[in-house]
C-alpha positions in Angstrom: 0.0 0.0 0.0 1.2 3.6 -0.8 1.0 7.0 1.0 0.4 9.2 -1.4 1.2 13.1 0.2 0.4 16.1 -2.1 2.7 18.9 -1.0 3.0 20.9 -4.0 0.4 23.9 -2.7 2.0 27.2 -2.6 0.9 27.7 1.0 0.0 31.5 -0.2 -2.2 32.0 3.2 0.4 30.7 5.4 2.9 32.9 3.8 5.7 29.9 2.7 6.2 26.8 2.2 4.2 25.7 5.8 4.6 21.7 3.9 8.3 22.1 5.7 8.1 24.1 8.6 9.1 22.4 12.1 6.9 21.6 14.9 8.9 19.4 16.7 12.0 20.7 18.9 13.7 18.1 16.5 12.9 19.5 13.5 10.1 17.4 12.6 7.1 18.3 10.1 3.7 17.6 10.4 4.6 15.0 7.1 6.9 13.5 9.4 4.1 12.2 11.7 1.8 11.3 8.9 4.4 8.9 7.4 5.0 7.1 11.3 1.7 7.1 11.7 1.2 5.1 8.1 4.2 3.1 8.6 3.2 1.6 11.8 -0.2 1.0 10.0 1.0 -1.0 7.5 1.8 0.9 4.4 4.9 0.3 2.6 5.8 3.3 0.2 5.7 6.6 0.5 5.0 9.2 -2.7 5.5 12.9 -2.4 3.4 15.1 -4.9 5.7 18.2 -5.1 6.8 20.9 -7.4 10.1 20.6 -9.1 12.1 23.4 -7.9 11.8 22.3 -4.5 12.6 18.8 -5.1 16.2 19.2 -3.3 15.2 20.9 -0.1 12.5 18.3 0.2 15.1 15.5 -0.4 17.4 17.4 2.1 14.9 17.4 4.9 12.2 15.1 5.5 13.2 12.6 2.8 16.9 12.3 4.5 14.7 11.5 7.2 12.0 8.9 5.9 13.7 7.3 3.0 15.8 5.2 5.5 12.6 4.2 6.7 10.2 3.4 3.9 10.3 3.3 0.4 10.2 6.6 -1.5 9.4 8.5 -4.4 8.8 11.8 -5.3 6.8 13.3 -8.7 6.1 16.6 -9.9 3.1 18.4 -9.9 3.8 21.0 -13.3 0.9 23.0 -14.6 2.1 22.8 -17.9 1.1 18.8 -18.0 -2.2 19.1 -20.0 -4.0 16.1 -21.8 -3.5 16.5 -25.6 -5.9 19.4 -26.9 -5.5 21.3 -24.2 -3.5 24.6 -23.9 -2.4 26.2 -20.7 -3.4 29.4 -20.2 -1.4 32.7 -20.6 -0.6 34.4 -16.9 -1.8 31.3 -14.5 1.0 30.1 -11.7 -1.8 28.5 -9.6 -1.3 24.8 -9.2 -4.4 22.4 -11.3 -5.8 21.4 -7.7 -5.8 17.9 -6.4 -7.4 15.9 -8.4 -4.2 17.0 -11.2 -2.0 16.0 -8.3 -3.4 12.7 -7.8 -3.2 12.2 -11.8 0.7 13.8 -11.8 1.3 10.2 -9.5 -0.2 8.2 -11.9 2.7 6.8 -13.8 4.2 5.3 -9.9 1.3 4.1 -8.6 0.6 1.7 -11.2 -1.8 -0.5 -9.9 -1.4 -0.2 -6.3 -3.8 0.6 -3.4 -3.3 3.9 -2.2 -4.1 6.3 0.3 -4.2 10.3 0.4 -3.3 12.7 2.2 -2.6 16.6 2.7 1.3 17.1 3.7 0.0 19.8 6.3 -2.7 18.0 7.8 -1.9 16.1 11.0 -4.9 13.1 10.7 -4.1 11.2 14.4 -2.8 7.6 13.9 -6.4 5.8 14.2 -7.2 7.7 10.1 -4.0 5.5 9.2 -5.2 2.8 10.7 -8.7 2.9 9.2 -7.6 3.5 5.5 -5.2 0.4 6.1 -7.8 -1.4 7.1 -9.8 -1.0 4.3 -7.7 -1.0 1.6 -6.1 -4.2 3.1 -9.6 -6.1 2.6 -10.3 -4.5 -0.7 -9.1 -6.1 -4.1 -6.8 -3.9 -6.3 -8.7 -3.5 -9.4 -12.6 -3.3 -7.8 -13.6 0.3 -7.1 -14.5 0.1 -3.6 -12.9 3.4 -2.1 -13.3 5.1 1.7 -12.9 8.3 3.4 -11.9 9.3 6.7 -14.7 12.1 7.8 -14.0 14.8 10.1 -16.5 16.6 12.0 -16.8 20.2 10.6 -16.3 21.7 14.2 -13.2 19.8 14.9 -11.8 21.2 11.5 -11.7 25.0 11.9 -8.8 27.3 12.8 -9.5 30.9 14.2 -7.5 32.8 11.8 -9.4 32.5 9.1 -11.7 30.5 6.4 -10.6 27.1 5.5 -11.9 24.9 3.1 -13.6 21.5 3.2 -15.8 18.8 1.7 -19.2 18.6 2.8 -20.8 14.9 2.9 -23.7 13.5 2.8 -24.1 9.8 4.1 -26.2 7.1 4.2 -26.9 5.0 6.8 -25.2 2.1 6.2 -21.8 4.6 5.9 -21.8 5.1 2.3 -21.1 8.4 0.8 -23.8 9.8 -1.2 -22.0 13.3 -2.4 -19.1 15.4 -1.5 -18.5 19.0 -2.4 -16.1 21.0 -1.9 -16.8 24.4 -0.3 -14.4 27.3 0.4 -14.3 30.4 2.4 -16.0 28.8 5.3 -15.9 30.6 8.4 -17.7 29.8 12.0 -20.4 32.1 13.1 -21.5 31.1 16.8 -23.4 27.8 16.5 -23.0 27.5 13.3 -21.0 27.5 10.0 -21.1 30.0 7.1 -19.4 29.8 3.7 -20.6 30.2 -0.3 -22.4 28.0 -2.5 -21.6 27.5 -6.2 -23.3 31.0 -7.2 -20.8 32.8 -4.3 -24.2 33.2 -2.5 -24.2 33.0 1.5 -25.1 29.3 2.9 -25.0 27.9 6.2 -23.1 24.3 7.5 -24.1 22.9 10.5 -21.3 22.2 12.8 -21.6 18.6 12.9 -21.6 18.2 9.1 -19.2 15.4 8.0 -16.2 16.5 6.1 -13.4 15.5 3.7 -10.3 16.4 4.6 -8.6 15.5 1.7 -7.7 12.0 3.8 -8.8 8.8 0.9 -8.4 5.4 0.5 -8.3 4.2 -3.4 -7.8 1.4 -5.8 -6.2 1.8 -9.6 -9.4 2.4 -11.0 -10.2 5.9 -9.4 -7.3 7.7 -12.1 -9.1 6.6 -14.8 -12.2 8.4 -13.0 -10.1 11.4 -12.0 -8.9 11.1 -16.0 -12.6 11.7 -16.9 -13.1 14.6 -14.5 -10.3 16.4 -15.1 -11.2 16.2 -19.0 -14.4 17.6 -18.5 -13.2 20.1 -16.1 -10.7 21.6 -18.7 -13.9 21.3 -21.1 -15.9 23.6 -19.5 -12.7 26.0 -18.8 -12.3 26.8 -22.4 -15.5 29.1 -22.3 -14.5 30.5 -18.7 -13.7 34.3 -18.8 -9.8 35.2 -17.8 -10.3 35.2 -13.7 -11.8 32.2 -13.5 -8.9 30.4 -16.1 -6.2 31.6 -13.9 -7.7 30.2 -10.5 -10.1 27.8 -10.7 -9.2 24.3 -9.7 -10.1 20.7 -10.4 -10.6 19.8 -6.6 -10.5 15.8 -5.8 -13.7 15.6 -3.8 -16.2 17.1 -6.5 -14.0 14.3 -8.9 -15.1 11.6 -6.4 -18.2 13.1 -6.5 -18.9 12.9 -10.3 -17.9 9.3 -10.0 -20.2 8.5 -7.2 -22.6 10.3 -9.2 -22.2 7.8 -12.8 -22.1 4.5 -10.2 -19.0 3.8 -11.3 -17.8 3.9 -7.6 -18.6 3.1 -3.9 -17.3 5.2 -1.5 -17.5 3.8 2.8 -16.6 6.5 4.8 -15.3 5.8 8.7 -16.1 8.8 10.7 -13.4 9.8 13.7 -14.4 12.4 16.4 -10.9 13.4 16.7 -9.7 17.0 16.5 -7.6 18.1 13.3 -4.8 19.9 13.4 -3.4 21.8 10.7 -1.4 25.0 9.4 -3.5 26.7 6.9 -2.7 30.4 8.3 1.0 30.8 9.9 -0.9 32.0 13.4 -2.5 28.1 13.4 1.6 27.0 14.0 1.9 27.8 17.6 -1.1 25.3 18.1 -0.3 22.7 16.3 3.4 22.9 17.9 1.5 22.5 21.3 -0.8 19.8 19.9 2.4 17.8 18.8 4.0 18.3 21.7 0.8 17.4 24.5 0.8 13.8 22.2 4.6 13.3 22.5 4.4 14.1 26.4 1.5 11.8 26.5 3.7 8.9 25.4 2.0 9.1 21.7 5.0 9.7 19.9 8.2 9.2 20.9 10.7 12.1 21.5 12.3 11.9 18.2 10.3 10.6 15.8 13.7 8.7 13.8 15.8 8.1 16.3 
């Protein structure tokens, strides 16, 4: 089974590169727990999504780190890989969005099970152990895929809007829908962000969310193949703003799939608390997240040591 991390965001809300900033008095990332907390959990490869130009400090840092650990790979994430027909357009810098990292990893993962993650996410060691668990039971080459869902009000930072994927779920645990929705901010008991018109709309607090935290077989990239076609269909006719920003987002792709029954999706819920650094003010507690864990026995003190 392989981790798949996409760190190639440009972390323009943070303010860096917050995929390699230290939490740990060791120096350790956020990707550093992910990839313990995977290891221990059964997965045997580890794939970094990244951008080119920072392949060496990436290699100098955390992959120094891991790759004496666990196997590991690293692919680029370049907006200038389009299918045939397509053009890139003039003036964009913004990275395709994560379904076109997913597809950048395509060529590695082959036909392996795989799992995905955010590199600045910390998911808790019981999400590992779930996606394991599932893709562990789940032949290769059937497309039976599962989500870790979050509770919307153990997602949210106080320094700003985040974004997530809102769920809808039966009651057996199957997901129905996903979509992603940005800008959302809390408002008291409740949850406010913008629908697909940029209209106002309300999330209750205990919606179920995506956190970008998946569990797939091979036959989701030929899905994400199909989504990310039709998403670059529909960009041709888009005026200029909306060709230099708008992104092909993974959960609307799991989404379409779900929505053609070409897919099954079981989502295993978790009441734990994220942490995460999507503003730079979010580090300080995360740092004290980390460290509460590693003083709680958790973790040890030294992740690699």
């Amino acid at each position: 089974m392989t981790l798949l991390i996409l760190a190639a965001g440009m972390g323009s809300r943070y303010g860096g590169l917050k995929q390699l900033d230290p939490m740990t008095p060791h120096g350790e990332f956020i990707i550093d727990f992910s990839i313990y907390d995977a290891l221990h959990a059964g997965f045997n490869r580890v794939v970094f999504v990244i951008k080119k130009e920072n392949y060496d400090l990436f290699r100098d840092t955390v992959g120094k780190r891991v790759e004496k650990q666990i196997k590991t790979e690293y692919v680029f994430q370049d907006i200038n890989d389009l299918p045939a027909g397509f053009t890139f357009p003039q003036g964009r810098i913004k990275p395709w969005g994560t379904t076109h990292a997913v597809l950048s990893a395509a060529s590695v993962l082959g036909t392996d099970s795989f799992a995905v993650i955010n590199a600045d996410d910390f998911y808790g060691r019981d999400t590992f152990e779930k996606l394991a668990g599932h893709l562990s039971k789940t032949t290769c080459d059937v497309p039976n895929f599962c989500m870790v869902g979050y509770v919307l009000k153990n997602t949210m930072t106080e320094n700003g809007a985040v974004s997530r994927g809102e769920c809808h779920v039966d009651e057996n645990g199957i997901l129905l829908s996903v979509h992603e929705r940005t800008g959302i901010i809390r408002k008291g008991d409740t949850a406010v962000c913008e629908d697909d018109d940029k209209q106002p709309m309300t999330l209750p607090l205990d919606t179920v969310v995506s956190m970008n935290c998946w569990g797939f077989t091979a036959p989701v990239l030929t899905g994400m193949k199909t989504s990310f076609h039709a998403f670059l269909d529909k960009l041709k006719d888009a005026d200029d703003t909306v060709k230099l920003k708008k992104e092909c987002y993974l959960p609307n792709s799991v989404a379409e799939m779900i929505e053609a029954g070409t897919c099954s999706v079981r989502v295993y819920r978790t009441d734990a608390v994220w942490h995460g650094v999507t503003y730079h003010e979010d580090k300080e507690e995360v740092k004290g997240a980390i460290a509460a864990l590693v003083a709680a026995g958790e973790y040890p003190d030294g992740l690699w040591n």
